[in-house]
ZAZA-465004 format. One record per residue (C-alpha): x, y, z. Coordinates in Angstrom, 1 decimal, padded with zeros to 4 digits. Example, Ala and Ser with C-alpha at 12.3 -4.5 7.8 and 13.67 -1.06 7.14 Angstrom:
// ZAZA-465004
atom x=012.3, y=-004.5, z=007.8
atom x=013.7, y=-001.1, z=007.1
// end
This chain:
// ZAZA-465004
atom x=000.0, y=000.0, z=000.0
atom x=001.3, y=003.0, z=-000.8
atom x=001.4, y=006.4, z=001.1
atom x=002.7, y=009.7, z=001.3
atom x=006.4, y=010.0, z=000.6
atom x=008.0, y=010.1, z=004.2
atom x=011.8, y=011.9, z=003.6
atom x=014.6, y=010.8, z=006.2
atom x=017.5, y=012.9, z=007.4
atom x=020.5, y=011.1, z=009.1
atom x=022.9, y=012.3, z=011.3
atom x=026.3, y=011.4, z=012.2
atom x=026.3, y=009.2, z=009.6
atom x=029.2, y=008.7, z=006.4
atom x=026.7, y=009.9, z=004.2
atom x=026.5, y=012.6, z=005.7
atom x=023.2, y=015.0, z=004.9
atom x=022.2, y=012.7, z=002.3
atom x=018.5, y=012.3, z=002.4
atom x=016.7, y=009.1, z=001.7
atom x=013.3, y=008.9, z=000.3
atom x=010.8, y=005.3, z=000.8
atom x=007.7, y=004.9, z=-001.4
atom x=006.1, y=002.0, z=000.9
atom x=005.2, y=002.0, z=004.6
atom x=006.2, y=-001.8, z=005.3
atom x=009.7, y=-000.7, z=003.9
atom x=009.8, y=000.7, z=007.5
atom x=008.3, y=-002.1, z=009.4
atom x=010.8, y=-004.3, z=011.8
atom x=009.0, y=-007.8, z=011.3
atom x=009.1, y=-007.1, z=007.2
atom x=012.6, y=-005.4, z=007.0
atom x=014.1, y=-009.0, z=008.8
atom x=012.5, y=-011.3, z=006.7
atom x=014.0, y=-009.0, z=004.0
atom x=017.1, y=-009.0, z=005.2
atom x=018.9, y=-011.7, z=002.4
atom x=017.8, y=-009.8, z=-000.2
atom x=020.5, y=-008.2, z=-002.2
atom x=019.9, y=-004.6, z=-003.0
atom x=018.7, y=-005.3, z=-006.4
atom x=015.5, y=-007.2, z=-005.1
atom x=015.3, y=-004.3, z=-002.2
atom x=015.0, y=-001.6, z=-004.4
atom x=012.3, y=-003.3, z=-006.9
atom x=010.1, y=-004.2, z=-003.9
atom x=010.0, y=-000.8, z=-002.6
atom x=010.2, y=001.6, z=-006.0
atom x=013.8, y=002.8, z=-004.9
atom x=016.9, y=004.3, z=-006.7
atom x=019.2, y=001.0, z=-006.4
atom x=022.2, y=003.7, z=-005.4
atom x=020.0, y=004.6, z=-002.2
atom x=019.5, y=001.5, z=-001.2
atom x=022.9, y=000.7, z=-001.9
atom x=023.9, y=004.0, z=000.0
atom x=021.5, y=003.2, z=003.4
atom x=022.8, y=-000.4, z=003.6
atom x=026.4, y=001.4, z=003.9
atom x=025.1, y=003.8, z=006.3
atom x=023.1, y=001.2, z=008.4
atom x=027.1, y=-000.9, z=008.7
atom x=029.1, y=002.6, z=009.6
atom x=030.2, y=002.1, z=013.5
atom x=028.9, y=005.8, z=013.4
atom x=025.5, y=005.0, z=013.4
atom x=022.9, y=006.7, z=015.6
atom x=019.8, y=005.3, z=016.8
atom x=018.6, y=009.0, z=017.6
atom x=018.0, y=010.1, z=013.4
atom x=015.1, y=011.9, z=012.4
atom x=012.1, y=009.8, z=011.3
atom x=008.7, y=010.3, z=010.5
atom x=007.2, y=009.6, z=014.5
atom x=004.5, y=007.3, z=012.9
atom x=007.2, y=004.9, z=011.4
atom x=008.4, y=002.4, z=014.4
atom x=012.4, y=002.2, z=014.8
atom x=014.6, y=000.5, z=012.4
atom x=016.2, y=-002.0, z=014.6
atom x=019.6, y=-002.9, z=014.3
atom x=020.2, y=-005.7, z=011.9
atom x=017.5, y=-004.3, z=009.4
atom x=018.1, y=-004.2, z=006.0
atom x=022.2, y=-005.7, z=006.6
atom x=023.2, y=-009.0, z=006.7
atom x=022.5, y=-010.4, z=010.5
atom x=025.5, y=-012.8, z=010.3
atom x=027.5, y=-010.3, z=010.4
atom x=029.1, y=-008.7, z=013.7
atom x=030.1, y=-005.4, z=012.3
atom x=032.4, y=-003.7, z=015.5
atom x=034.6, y=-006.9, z=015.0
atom x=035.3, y=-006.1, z=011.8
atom x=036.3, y=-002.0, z=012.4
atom x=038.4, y=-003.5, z=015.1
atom x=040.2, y=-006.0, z=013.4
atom x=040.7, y=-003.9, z=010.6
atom x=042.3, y=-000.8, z=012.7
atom x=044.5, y=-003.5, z=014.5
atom x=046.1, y=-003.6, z=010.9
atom x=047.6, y=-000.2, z=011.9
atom x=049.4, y=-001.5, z=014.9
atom x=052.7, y=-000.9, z=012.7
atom x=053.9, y=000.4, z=009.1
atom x=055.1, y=-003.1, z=008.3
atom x=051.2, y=-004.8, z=008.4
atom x=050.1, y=-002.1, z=006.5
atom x=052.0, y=-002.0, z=003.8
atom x=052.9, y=-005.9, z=003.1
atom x=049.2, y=-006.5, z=002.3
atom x=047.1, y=-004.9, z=000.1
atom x=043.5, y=-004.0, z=001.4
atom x=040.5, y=-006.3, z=000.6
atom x=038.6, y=-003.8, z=-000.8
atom x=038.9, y=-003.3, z=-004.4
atom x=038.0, y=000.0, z=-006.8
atom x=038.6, y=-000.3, z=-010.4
atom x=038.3, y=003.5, z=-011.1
atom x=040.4, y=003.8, z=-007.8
atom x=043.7, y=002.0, z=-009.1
atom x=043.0, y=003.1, z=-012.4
atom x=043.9, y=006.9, z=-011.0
atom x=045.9, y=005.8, z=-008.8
atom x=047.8, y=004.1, z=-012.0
atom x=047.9, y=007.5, z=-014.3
atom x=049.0, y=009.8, z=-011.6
atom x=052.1, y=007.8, z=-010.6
atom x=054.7, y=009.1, z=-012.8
atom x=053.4, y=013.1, z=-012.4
atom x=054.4, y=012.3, z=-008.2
atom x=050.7, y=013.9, z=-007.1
atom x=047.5, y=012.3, z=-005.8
atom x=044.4, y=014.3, z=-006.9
atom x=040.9, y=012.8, z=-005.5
atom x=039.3, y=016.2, z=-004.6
atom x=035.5, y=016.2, z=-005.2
atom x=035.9, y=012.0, z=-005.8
atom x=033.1, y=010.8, z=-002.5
atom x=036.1, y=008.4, z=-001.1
atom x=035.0, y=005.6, z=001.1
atom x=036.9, y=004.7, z=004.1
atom x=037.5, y=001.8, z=002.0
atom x=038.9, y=003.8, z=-001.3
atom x=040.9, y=005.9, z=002.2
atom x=042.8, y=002.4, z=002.6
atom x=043.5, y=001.8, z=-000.6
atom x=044.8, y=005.4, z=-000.9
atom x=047.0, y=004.7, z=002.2
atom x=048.3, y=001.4, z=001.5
atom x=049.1, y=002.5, z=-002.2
atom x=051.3, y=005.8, z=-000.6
atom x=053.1, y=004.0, z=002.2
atom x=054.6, y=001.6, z=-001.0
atom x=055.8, y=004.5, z=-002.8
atom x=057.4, y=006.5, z=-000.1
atom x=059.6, y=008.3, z=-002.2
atom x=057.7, y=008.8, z=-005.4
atom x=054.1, y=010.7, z=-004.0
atom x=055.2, y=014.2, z=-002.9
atom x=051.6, y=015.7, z=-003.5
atom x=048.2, y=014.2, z=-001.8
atom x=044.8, y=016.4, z=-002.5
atom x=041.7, y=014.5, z=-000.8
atom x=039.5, y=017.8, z=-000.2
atom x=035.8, y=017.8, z=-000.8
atom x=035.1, y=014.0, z=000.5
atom x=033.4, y=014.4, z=003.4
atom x=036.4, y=012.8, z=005.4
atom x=035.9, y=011.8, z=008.9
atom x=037.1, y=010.7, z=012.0
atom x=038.1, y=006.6, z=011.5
atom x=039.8, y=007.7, z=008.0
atom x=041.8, y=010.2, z=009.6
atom x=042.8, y=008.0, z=012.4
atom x=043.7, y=005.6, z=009.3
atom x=045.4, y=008.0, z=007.0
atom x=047.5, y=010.1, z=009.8
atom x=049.7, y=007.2, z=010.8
atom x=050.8, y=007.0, z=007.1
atom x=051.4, y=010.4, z=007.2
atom x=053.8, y=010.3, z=010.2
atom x=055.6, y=007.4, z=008.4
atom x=055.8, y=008.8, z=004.9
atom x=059.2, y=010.8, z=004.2
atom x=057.8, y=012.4, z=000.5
atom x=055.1, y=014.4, z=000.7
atom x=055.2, y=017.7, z=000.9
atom x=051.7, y=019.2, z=000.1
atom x=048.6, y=017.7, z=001.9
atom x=045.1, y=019.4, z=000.4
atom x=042.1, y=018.6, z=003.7
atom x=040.2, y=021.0, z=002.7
atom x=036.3, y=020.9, z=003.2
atom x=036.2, y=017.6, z=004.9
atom x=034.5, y=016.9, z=008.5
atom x=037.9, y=016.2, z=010.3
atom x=037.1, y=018.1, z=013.5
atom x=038.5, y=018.3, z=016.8
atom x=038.9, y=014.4, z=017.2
atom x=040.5, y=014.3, z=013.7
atom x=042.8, y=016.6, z=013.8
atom x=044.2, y=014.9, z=017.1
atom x=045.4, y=012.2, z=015.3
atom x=046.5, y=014.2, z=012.5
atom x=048.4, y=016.4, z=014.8
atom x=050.7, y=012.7, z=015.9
atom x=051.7, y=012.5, z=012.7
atom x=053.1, y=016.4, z=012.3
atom x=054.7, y=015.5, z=015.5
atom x=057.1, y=013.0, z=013.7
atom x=056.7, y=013.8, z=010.3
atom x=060.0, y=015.5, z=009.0
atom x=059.0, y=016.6, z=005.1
atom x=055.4, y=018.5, z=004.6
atom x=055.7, y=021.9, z=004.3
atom x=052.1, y=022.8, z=003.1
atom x=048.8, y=021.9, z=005.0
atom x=045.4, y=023.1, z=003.5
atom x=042.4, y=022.2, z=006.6
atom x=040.2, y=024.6, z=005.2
atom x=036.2, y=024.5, z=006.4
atom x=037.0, y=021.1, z=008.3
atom x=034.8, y=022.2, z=011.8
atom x=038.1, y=021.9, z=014.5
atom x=036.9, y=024.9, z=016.3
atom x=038.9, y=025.4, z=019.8
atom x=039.8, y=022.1, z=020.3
atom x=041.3, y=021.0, z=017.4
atom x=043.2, y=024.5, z=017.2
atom x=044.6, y=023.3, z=021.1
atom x=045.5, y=020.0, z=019.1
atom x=047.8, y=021.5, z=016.4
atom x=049.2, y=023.8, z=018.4
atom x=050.8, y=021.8, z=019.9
atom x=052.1, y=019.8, z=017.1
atom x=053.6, y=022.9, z=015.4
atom x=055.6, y=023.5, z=018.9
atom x=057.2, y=020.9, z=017.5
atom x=057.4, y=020.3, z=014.1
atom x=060.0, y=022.3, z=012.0
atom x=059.3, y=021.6, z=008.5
atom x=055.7, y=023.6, z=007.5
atom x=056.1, y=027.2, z=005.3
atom x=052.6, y=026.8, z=004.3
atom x=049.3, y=026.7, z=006.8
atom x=045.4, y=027.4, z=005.9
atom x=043.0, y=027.0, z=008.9
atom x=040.1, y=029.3, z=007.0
atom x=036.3, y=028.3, z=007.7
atom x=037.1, y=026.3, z=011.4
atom x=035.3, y=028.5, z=013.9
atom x=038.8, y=029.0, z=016.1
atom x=037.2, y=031.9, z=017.6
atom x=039.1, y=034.3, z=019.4
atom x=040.2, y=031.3, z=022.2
atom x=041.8, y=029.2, z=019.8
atom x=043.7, y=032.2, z=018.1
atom x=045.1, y=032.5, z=022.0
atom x=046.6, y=029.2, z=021.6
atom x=048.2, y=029.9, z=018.5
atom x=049.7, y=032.7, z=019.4
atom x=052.2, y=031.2, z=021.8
atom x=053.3, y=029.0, z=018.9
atom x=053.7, y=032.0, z=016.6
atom x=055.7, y=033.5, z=018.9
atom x=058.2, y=030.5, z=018.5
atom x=057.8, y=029.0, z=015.8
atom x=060.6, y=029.3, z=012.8
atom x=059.2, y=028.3, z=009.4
atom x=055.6, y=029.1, z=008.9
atom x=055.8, y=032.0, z=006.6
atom x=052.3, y=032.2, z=005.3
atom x=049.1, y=031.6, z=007.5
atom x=045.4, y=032.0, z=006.5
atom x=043.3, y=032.5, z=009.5
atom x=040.1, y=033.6, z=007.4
atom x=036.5, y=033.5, z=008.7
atom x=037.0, y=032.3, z=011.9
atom x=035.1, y=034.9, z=013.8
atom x=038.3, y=036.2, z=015.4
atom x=037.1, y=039.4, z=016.9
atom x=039.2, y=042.2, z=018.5
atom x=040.0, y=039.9, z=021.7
atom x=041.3, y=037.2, z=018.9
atom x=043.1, y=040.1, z=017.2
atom x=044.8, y=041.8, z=020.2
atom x=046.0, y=038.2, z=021.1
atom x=047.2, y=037.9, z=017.7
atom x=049.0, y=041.0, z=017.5
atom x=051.4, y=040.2, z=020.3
atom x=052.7, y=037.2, z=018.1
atom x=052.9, y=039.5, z=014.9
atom x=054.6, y=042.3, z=016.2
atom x=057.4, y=039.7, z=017.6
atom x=057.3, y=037.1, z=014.3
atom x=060.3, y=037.1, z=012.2
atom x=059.4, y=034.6, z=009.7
atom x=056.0, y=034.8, z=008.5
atom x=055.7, y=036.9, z=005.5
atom x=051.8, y=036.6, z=004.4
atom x=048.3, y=036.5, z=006.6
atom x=045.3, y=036.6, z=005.6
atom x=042.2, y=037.9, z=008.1
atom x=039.5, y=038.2, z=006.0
atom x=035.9, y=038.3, z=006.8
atom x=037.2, y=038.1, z=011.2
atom x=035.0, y=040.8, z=012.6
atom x=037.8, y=042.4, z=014.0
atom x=036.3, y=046.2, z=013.9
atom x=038.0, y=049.4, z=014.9
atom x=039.7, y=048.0, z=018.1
atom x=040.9, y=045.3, z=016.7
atom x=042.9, y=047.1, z=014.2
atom x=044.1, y=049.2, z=016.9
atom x=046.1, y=046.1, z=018.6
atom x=047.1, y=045.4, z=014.7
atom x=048.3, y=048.6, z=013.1
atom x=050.5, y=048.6, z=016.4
atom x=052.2, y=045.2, z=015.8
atom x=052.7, y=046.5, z=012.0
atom x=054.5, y=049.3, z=013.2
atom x=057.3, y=046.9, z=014.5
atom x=056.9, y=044.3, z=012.6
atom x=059.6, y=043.5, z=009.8
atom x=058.2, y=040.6, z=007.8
atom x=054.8, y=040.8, z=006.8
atom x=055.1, y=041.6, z=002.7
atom x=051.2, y=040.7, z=002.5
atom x=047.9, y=041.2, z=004.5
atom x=044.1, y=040.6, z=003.6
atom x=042.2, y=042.5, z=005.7
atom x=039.0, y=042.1, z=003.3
atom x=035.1, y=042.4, z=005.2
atom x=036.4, y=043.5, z=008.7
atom x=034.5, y=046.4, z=009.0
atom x=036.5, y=048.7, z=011.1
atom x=035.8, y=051.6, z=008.9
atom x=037.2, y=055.3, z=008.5
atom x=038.4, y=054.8, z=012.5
atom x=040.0, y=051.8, z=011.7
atom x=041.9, y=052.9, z=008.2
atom x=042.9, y=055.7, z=010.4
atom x=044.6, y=053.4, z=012.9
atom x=046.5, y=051.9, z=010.0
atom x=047.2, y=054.6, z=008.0
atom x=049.7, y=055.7, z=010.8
atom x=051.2, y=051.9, z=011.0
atom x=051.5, y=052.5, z=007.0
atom x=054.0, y=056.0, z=007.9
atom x=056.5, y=054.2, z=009.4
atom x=056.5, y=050.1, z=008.0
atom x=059.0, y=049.4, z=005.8
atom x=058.2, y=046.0, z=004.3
atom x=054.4, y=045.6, z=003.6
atom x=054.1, y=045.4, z=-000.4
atom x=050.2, y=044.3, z=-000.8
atom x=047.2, y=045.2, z=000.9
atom x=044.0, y=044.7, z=001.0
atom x=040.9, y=047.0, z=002.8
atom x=038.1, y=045.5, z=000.7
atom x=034.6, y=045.9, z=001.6
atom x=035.6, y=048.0, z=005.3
atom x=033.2, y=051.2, z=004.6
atom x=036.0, y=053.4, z=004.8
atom x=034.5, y=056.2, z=002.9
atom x=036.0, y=059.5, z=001.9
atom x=037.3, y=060.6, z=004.7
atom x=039.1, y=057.0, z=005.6
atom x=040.2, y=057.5, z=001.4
atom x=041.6, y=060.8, z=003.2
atom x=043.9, y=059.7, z=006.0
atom x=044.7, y=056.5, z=003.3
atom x=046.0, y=059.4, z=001.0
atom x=048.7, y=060.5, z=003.9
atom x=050.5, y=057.6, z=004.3
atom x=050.8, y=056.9, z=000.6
atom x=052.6, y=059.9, z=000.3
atom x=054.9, y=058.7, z=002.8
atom x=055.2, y=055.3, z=002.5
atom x=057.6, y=053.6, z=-000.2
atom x=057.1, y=049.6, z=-000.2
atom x=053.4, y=049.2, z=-000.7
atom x=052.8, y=048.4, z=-004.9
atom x=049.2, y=046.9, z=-004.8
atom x=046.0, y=048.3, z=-002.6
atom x=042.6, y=047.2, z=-003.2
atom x=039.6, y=049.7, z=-001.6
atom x=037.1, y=047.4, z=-003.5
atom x=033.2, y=048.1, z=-001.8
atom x=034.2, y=051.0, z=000.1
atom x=031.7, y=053.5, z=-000.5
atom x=034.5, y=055.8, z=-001.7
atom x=032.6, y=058.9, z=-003.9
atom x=034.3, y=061.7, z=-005.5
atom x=035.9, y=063.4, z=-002.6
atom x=037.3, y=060.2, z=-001.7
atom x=039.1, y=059.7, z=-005.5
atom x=040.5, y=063.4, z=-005.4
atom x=042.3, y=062.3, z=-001.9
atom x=043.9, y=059.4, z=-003.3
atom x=045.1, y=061.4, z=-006.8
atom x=046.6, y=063.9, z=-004.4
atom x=048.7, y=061.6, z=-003.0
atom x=049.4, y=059.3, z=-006.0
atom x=051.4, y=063.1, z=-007.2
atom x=054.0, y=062.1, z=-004.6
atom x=053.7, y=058.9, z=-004.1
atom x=055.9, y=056.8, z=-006.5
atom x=055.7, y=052.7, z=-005.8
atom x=052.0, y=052.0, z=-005.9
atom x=051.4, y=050.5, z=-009.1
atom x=048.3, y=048.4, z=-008.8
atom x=045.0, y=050.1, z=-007.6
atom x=041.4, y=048.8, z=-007.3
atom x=038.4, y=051.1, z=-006.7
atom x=035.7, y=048.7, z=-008.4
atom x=032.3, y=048.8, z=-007.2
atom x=032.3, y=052.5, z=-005.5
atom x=030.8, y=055.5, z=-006.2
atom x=033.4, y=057.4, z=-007.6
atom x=031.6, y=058.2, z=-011.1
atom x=032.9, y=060.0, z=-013.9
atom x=034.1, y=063.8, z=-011.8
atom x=036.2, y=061.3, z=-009.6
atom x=037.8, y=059.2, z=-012.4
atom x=038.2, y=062.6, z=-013.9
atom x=040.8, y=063.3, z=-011.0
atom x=042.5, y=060.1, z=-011.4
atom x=043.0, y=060.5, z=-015.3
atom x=044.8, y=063.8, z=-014.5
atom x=047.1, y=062.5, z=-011.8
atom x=048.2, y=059.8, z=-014.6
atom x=049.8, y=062.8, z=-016.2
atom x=052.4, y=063.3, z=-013.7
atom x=052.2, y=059.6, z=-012.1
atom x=054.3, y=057.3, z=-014.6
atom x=054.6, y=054.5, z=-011.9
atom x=050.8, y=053.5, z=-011.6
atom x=050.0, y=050.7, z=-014.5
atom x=046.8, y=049.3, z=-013.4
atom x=043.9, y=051.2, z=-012.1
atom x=040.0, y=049.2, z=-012.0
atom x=037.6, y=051.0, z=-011.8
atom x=034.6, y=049.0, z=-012.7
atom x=031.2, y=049.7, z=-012.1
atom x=031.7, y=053.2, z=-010.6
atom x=029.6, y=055.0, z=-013.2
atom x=032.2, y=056.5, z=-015.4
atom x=031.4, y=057.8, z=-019.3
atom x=033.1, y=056.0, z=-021.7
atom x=035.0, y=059.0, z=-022.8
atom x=036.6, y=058.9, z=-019.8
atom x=037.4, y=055.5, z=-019.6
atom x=039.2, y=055.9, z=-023.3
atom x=041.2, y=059.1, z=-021.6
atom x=042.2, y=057.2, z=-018.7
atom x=042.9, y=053.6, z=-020.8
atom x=045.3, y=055.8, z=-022.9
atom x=047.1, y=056.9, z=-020.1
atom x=047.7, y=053.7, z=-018.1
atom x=049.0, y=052.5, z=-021.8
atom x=051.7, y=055.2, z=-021.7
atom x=052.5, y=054.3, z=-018.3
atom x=052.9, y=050.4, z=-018.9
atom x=055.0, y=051.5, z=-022.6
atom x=057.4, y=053.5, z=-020.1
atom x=057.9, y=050.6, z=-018.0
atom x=058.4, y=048.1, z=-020.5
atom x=061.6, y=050.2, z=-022.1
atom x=063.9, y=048.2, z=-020.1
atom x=061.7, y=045.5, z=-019.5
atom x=060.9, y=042.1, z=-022.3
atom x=057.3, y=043.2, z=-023.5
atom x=054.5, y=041.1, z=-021.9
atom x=051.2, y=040.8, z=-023.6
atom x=048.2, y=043.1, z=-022.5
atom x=044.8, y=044.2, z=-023.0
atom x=042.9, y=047.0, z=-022.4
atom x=039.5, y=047.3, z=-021.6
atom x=037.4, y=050.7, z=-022.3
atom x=034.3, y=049.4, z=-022.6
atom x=031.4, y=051.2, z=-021.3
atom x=029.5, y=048.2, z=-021.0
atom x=031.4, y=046.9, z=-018.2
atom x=032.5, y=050.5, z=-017.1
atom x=036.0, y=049.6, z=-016.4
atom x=039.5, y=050.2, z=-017.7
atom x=042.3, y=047.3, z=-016.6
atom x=045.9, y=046.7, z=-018.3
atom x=046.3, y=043.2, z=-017.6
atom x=049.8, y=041.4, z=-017.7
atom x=049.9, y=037.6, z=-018.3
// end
């Protein structure tokens, strides 16, 4: 008999949010799921009108050691018991034990090749050997295909250097699995997480292996949920390992506790040289925490803080760490609304660096009069050569700031002033400047509400610029944009 379509969410499961949809009632009844329980999926999915890859997909989900009673179901469908649907001869925490005591040492791990066999798996695993890197982003890995993966890297120690397993909804028991070949492997020396469901537990083990491992130098956890704990975690593991240049830990919800702990590793640590701590709701507390590493730090050359909340105080505690730091050659400070307070605060930390080449103030709502105290310290300043003011609300005053100062200033080279309000009396300004300006190459201005006859003067002039440049320079190729269409004029170099 049929009824309305019931839809199932599972949680804490392997397949994650997948939802599963059953066109029968009895497909939910004990008594008739246990009689069923023989069938292969084949004969499960005829009976009951279902894709054959969600029934396929459930059976997996119903033998993951993962597997919560407490789901969400439809409360006038009785409980799924526990050998429903899977095989009851079967005792399914003997297996996951027996197969994680094939961890126990590198030597039972790698002289036998997994059970579990993928065609398409081996296949990859086949065409990328010679190229040296492993890419499986976006492939829905098993913990089974994770084995194989494992087994197949510890054997070729020497060739794999590059591993990329993001977007695969990795979890805790093929962490665990994958780490301790990662603390045994000598090659590799880029390792892509990201967007995976590691979290704190994960990274635990993961940590281990930095502990011990002596030859990664970039490690991509980007979006993988290890929030405070799993921060605490790593910490600790970069105390001790002296081999990583390259960190991203964007997306984890660290908050402004788990920047604390990183901070005292920062403060010691000699190799990390760029660190992306982006969207991780940071704050000012997070920030003035920060800042104490930052100002000390003699190694670490980029950081990025987009999108951290960090307001007006915040860049307080950071334009004062700038002003001693001697480093730091790039910094993203896009979406961090601190404002024309904030801009002001840096502006001053802009007079007297010496070393910060790129920066970005993206989407802040500085406005013209943080355009205005901008405009002072370019006119001192002589390192910076790229500065994006992108979603400012900059207008016209704000443009015939920053043309006063590009008159003096002589290293910026890049600028971008896309989506402001500048229209056509600030490009106006800016088209002047370029007159006694020759350093300046690039200038966007897209979607600012410029005429097109302004865009042509203004194109014209950046090409002068770039033909001055390139007298004593091999010519690149180039392209210039005057379009009115997209109301934007950009030399790009490629």
């Amino acid at each position: 008999m049929y009824t309305k379509t019931p839809r199932l969410q599972y949680k804490n499961s392997r397949v994650g949010s997948l939802s599963l949809i059953y066109k029968k009632k009895n497909f939910f009844d004990p008594k008739w799921t246990s009689r069923c329980s023989g069938y292969n999926c084949k004969r499960l999915a005829k009976i009951n009108g279902l894709c054959i890859d969600h029934v396929r997909k459930y059976k997996k989900h119903r033998r993951s050691p993962e597997y919560s009673k407490d789901y969400h179901k439809p409360a006038s469908y009785p409980v799924l018991k526990e050998m429903d649907i899977t095989s009851p001869t079967i005792d399914h925490n003997e297996q996951y034990t027996s197969r994680d005591n094939k961890l126990n040492s590198r030597n039972s791990t790698s002289s036998s090749s997994p059970a579990h066999s993928n065609f398409n798996l081996e296949q990859a695993l086949k065409d990328q050997e010679d190229s040296g890197a492993l890419n499986f982003k976006s492939k829905g890995l098993t913990y089974e295909d994770i084995q194989a993966i494992t087994h197949y890297v510890l054997n070729n120690t020497k060739s794999i250097t590059s591993l990329n397993l993001s977007h695969n909804n990795i979890q805790l028991q093929a962490i665990e699995y994958l780490s301790q070949a990662i603390g045994l492997n000598i090659a590799i020396t880029n390792l892509n997480f990201a967007v995976n469901q590691i979290g704190g537990n994960g990274i635990f083990h993961l940590s281990n292996a930095l502990e011990t491992n002596n030859t990664l130098t970039h490690l991509n956890l980007r979006r993988n949920q290890l929030g405070i704990k799993g921060v605490l975690s790593l910490s600790k593991a970069l105390s001790l390992n002296n081999t990583l240049t390259e960190l991203n830990l964007s997306e984890n919800n660290i908050g402004s506790e788990g920047v604390s702990h990183l901070t005292a590793v920062l403060q010691t640590n000699k190799t990390i040289t760029t660190l992306d701590l982006s969207y991780n709701k940071i704050q000012a507390k997070g920030i003035e925490s920060l800042s104490t590493a930052i100002a000390s730090n003699t190694v670490l050359t980029s950081l990025n803080l987009a999108g951290n909340e960090i307001g007006r105080n915040g860049m307080f505690h950071l334009s004062k760490a700038l002003e001693t730091n001697k480093t730091l050659t790039t910094l993203n400070l896009n979406g961090n609304l601190f404002e024309a307070k904030g801009v002001e605060y840096l502006s001053k930390a802009l007079e007297i660096n010496s070393t910060l080449i790129t920066c970005n103030l993206s989407e802040n709502n500085i406005g013209d009069e943080g355009a205005r105290t901008l405009s002072v310290a370019l006119q001192s300043n002589k390192t910076l050569t790229t500065l994006d003011l992108c979603w400012n609300e900059i207008r016209v005053d704000g443009a015939q700031y920053l043309s006063n100062a590009l008159k003096i200033n002589n290293t910026l080279n890049t600028l971008d002033l896309c989506w402001n309000k500048i229209l056509t009396e600030g490009a106006y300004y800016l088209t002047y400047v370029l007159q006694l300006n020759k350093v300046i190459t690039t200038i966007d201005v897209r979607w600012n509400g410029v005429s097109e006859e302004l865009l042509h003067s203004l194109g014209l002039a950046l090409r002068e610029n770039r033909k001055a440049k390139e007298n004593s320079e091999t010519i690149p190729s180039g392209c210039l944009y005057p379009h009115s269409k997209f109301e934007y004029v950009q030399f790009v170099e490629w």
